[in-house]
N, C-alpha and C positions, 0 to 999 in steps of 0.2 A: 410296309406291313399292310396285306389287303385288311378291305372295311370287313366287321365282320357279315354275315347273312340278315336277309330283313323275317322280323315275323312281325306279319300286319293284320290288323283288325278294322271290321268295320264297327259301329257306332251303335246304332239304333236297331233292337233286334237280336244283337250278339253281345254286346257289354252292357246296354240299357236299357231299360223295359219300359215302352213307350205307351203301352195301353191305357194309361192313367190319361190321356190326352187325346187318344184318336177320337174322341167324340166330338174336335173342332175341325174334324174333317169329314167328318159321317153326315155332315146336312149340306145344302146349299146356300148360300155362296161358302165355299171353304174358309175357315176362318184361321191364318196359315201363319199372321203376327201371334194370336193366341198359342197355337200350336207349340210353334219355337220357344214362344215364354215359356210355354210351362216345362223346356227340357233340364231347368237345373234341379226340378222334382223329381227327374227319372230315378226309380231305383234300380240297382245296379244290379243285371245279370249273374250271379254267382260262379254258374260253370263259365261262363265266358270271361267273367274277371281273372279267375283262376289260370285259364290258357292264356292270359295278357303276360301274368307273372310269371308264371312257366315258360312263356317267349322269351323272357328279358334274359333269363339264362343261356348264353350262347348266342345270342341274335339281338339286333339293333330292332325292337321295337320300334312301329311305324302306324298311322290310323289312316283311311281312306273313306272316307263318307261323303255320302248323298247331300247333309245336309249346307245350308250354304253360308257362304263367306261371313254374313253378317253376324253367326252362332258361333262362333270363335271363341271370343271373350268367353261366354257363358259355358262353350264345350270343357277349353283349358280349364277353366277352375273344375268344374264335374269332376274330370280325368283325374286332378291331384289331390279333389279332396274325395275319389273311393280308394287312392291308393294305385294308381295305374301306372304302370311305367312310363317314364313321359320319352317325348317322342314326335318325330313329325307327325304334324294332322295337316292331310290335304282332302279342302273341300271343294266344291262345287263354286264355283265364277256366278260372281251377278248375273242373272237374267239367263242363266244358263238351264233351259227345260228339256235336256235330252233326253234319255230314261236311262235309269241307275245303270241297266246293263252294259250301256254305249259309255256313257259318262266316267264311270269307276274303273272300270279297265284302264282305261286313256291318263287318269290319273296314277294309276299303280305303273301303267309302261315307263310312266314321267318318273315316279319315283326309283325303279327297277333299274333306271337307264342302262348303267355301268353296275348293277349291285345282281348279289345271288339273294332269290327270295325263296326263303325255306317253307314258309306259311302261308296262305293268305286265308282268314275266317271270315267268312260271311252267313248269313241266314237268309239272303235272296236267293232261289234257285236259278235264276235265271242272270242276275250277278254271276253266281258261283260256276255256271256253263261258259259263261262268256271267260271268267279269267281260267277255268280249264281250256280250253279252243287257243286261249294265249300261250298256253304252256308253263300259267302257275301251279303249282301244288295246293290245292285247297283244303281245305275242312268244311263241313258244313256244319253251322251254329245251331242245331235243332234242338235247342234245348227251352226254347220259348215258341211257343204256338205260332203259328203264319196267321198275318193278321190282314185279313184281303183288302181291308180298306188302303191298309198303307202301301202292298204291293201295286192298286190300284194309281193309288197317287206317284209310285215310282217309276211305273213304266209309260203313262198317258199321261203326267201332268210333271213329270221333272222336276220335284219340287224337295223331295229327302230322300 
């Protein structure tokens, strides 16, 4: 019996609303432990919670985020306590500063390998160009403001 289809989501922007915190990145030196702490504060995206559970029907729910390996712990609880389908979450490698665009894709092909992916949501546009150019099907998450600091951080500093 084939797997069924993936729908995957990104994290930050699309299911969680991160603005509560970008103020440990808005000064210098980026304060990027703080940052991370404070993601099990995030509250949760509403339209984008809603396209996670609407995935789960018919498709293997899957998460692909910037943010990195050490936010694990903290992510998985997030996930199951707004209620999210659970699900692979694949994040970002130690020490790994690529920018979201180069990075995320690379992890979605990994996940994709042998599978059909029906969805992928993201709220970077430049994320979302790069898994078009792949040949995913996307959505774009525009339902939380573009927040330049954080675009800023994703593409020149690697870092969510």
């Amino acid at each position: 019996m084939a797997a069924p289809p993936l729908a995957v989501f990104d994290l930050d922007g699309t299911l969680a609303d991160v603005r509560h915190r970008l103020h440990h990145l808005e000064r210098r030196p980026r304060d990027w432990q703080a940052f991370f702490r404070a993601a099990p504060q995030d509250p949760p995206l509403a339209e984008g919670v809603a396209l996670a559970r609407a995935g789960a029907v018919g498709c293997e729910v899957a998460y692909v985020t910037g943010r990195p390996e050490h936010c694990r712990a903290d992510t998985e609880e997030w996930l199951a306590r707004h209620g999210l389908p659970s699900g692979r979450l694949l994040m970002r490698r130690p020490h790994d500063r690529r920018p979201a665009r180069v990075a995320k894709p690379e992890l979605l092909a990994r996940l994709a390998r042998n599978r059909t992916v029906a969805l992928v949501v993201d709220d970077d546009e430049q994320v979302c160009a790069a898994y078009e150019r792949a040949g995913f099907p996307v959505v774009r998450a525009a339902w939380a403001a573009a927040e330049p600091v954080l675009r800023q951080v994703q593409e020149e500093e690697g870092r969510s």
